[in-house]
Structure formats: C-alpha cells, structure tokens
C-alpha positions in Angstrom: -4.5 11.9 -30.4 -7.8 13.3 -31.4 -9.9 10.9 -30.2 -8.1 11.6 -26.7 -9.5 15.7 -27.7 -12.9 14.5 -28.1 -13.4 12.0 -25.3 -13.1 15.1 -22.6 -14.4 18.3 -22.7 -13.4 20.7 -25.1 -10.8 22.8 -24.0 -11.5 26.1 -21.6 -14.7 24.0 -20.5 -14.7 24.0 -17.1 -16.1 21.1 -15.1 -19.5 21.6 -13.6 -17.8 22.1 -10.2 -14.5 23.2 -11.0 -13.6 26.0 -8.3 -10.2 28.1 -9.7 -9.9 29.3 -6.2 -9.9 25.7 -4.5 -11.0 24.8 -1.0 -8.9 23.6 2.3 -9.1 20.6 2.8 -8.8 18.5 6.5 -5.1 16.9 7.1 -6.2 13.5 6.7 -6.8 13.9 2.9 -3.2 14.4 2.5 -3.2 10.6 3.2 -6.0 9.9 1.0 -4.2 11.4 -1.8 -2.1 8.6 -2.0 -4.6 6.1 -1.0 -6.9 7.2 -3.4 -4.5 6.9 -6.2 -3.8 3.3 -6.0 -6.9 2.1 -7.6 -6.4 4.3 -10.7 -3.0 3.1 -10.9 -4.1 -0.5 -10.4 -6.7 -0.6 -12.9 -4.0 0.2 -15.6 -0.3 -0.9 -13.8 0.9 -2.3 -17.1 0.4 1.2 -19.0 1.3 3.3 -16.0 4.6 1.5 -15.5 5.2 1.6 -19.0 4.2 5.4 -20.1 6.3 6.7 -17.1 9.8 4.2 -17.6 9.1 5.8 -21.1 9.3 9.3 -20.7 12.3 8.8 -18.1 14.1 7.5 -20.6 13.4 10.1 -22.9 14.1 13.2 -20.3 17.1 10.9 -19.2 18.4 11.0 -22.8 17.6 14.6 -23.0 19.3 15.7 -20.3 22.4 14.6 -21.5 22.8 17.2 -24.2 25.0 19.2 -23.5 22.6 22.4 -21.8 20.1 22.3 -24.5 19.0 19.0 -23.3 18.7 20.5 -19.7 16.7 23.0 -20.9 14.5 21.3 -22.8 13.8 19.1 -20.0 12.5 22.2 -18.1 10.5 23.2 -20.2 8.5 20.8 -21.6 7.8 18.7 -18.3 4.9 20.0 -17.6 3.6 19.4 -21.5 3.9 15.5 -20.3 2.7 16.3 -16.8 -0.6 17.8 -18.9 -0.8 14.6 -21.0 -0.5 12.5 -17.7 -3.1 14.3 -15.7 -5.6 13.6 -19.2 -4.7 10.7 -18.8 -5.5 10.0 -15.1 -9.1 11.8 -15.4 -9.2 9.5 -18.4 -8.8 6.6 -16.3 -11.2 8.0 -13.4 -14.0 8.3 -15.8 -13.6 4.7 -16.5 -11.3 5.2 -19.8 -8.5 3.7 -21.4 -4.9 4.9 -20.7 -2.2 4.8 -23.6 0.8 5.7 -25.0 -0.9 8.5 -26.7 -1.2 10.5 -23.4 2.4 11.7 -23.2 1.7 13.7 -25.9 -1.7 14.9 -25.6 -0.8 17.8 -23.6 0.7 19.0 -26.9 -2.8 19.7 -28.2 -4.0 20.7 -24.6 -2.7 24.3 -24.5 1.0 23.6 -24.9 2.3 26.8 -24.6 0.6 27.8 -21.8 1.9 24.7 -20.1 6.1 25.6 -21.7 5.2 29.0 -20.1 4.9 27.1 -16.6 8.2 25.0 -17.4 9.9 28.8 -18.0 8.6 30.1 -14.8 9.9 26.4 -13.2 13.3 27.2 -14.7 13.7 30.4 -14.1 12.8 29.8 -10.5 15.7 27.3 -10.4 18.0 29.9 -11.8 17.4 32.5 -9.6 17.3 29.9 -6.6 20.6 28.9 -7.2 22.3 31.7 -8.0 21.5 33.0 -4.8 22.1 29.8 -2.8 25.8 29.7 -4.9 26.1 33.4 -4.0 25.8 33.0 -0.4 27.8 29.4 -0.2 30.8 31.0 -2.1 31.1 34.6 -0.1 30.9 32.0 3.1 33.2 29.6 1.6 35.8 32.8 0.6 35.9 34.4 3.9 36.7 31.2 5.5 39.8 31.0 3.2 41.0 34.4 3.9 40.5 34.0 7.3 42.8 30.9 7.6 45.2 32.3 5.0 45.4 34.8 7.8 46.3 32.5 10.4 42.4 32.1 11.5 41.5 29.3 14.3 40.9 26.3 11.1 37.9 24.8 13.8 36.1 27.7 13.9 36.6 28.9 10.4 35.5 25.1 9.2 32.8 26.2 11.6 31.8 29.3 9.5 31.9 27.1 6.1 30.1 24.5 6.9 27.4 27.6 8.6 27.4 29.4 5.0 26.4 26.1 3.2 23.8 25.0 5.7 22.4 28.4 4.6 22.7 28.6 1.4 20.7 25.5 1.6 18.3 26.7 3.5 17.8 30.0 1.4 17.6 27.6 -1.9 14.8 25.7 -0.2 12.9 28.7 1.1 12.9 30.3 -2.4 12.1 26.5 -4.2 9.1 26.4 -1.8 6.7 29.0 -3.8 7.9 27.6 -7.4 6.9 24.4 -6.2 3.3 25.2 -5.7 2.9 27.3 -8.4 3.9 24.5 -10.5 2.4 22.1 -9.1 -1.2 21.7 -10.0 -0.4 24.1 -13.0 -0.2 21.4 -15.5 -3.4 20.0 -14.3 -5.1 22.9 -14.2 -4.0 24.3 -18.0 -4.7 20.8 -19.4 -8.0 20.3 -17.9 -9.3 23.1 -17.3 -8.1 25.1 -20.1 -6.7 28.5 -18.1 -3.7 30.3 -18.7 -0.4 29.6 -17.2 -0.7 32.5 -15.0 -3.8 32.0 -13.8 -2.9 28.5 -13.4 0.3 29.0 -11.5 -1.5 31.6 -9.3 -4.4 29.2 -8.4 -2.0 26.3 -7.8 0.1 28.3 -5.7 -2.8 29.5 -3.4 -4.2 25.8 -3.4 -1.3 24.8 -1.8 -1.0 27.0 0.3 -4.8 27.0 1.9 -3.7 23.1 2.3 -0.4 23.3 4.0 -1.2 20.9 6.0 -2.4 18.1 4.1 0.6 19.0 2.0 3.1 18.2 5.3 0.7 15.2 5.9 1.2 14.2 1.8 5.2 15.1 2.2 5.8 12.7 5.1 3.7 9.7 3.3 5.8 10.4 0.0 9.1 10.4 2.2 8.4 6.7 3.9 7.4 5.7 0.4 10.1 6.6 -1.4 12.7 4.9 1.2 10.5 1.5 0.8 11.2 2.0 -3.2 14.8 2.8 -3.1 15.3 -0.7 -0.8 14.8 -3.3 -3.5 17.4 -1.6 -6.3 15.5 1.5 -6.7 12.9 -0.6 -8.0 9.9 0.1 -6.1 9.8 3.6 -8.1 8.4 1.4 -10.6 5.0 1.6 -8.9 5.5 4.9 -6.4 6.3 6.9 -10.0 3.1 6.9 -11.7 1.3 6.7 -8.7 2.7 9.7 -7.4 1.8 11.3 -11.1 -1.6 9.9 -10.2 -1.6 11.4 -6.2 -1.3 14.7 -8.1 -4.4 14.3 -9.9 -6.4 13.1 -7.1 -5.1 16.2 -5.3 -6.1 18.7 -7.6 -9.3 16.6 -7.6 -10.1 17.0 -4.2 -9.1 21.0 -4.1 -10.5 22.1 -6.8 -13.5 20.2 -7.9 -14.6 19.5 -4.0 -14.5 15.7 -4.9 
C-alpha cells in the first residue's frame, strides 16, 4: 500500500495541467472514451477481471445485511472507485495494477471520498421518496376513484400516468447526483481536493460535456446488451473497462489530454 503512495504524486499535488474547472470537449470523444480504454484494460485483463469480480463479491455480500450492508455499500463505493482510478493512472504511466488498488483509496483522502458516497446516498433518498410520494398519491386516487364506481380504463389510465411520472421525476432528480459523483472519486484521489469541491467540479464537467456524455451513454447501452447476451458474461470485460472509460474521461476533461 505504500509503495502505491509513493509511486504517484503526493497527495493535493496537482498534475502539471490539471484544470478543476475542465474543458468541453467535441462529441466524438464520448466515443473515444471507450475506445481509449481498451488498451489500459488490455495490458492488464487478468488483474482487471479479477480486482473488479472481487469487489462485486464483496459489495454483493455486503449488501445483504440487513440495511447496514446497504449502507455501507453507499458509502464506501467511491473509496474503491478512488483505488481504481489510482490504479488506472497507475497503468497509463506504464505501472503495475494489483490487488492492493482496492484499497488504496483508503490512504487517498478517504473521508473526503465517504463524504461523496453520503451525498450519493442521500441523493437516492431524497429521489425516491419523492418518486414513492408521487406513485402512491397517483396510485390512491385511482383506488378511490374506482371504489367510487370510476370508469376502471381510465382510472388504470391515471395509474399507470402517476408511475410513468414518478419515474420520470426519480430520473430528473438522479441526473445532477450522477455527475456530481461521477468524476468525484477521481478527482479526490488524484488530485487531492475536497469532496465538495470535487463533486462541484465533476458536476460542472459533465455538464459542459453533455454531449459527449449522450454520445458515451448510447456506446455504454449497445455494450451492455452485447454483455448480457452470452450469460451476463460479457460484463466480465465491459466492467473494468467501463471503471477504466471513467478515468480516460476525467483524463480528457480535466487534464486536456
């Protein structure tokens, strides 16, 4: 673990480039952040593979704990998402990848990068409360109007309305938590900022690359249907070289490279 410290810059030392503001980027680079991930993944698919089936299983595990293991989850994703993004600029500066990398982000500003995983869950909270809120005053005027002898069609009409909106109301609000957690972990890890600065210049890097994002979105989606054909097990490789696509991005936004 400390040899992982000392082989990058010491922490709050900013690359010679880095840019906490970020910079747009054209549409096509949403494209390149996959493409541009594959050879960092290929140069090390064994560890990859391996480092990301083994922090599923661990968050899988988690997770069933009864809500503490929920929680947990939450919160200390993005201390493994900091390890992983160590470990891709490890790996882009011609490094070795290793198991140790899933826990480096504990000795890369880990409670800066819980304080993101707070922010995460309280945004899913707060999502979902409101999306339940809305789905379940829908859902109970539907029942009181057919208990009432309402047309069923178009009350079945109004419930299925209330859901599609909740929906759309938990996505809406999901939106902004997403990019402020999205480069965040990169950011804290490597760059050494707080979580609120980090969050903040994640959020506006995303949104000055909207674009490239849709462009990055649509890639992901046609990926992820060619993993789930063969038993799921294309995730395999679209996993860790998503986790790498997120590195290259914040690459590309905020170091101009």
């Amino acid at each position: 673990m400390n040899d992982l410290v000392q082989d990058r810059p010491a922490s709050g030392t900013p690359d010679s480039a880095f840019n906490i503001a970020g910079r747009a980027t054209p549409a096509g680079n949403g494209l390149e952040w996959w493409t541009k991930a594959w050879p960092l993944f290929t140069g090390q698919i064994g560890m990859w593979i391996a480092m990301i089936v083994v922090a599923f299983i661990v968050f899988a595990v988690a997770s069933l704990i009864p809500v503490i293991g929920p929680i947990a989850s939450m919160l200390l994703w993005p201390v493994v998402a900091g390890g992983l993004m160590l470990g891709a600029r490890d790996v882009d500066r011609g490094g070795a990848l290793s198991f140790a990398h899933l826990t480096a982000g504990f000795s890369a500003g880990a409670g800066q990068l819980i304080l993101v995983g707070v922010a995460y869950l309280v945004g899913m909270i707060v999502a979902g409360g409101i999306a339940m809120l809305v789905a379940g005053v829908g859902i109970g005027t539907m029942m009181m109007g057919a208990s009432g002898g309402g047309n069923p069609t178009a009350m079945g009409a109004a419930g299925a309305a209330s859901i599609l909106l909740a929906v759309l109301i938990a996505v809406a609000l999901l939106v902004p938590v997403y990019m402020a957690t999205w480069f965040a972990p990169a950011l804290i890890a490597l760059q050494g900022i707080g979580a609120v600065d980090a969050m903040k210049a994640s959020f506006f890097g995303c949104l000055k690359n909207i674009v490239p994002f849709l462009v990055y979105g649509l890639v992901g989606m046609l990926l992820a249907i060619v993993a789930a054909i063969p038993f799921g097990l294309g995730w395999l490789v679209l996993g860790p070289v998503t986790v790498v696509s997120v590195y290259v991005g914040y690459r590309d936004i905020y170091l101009g490279s």
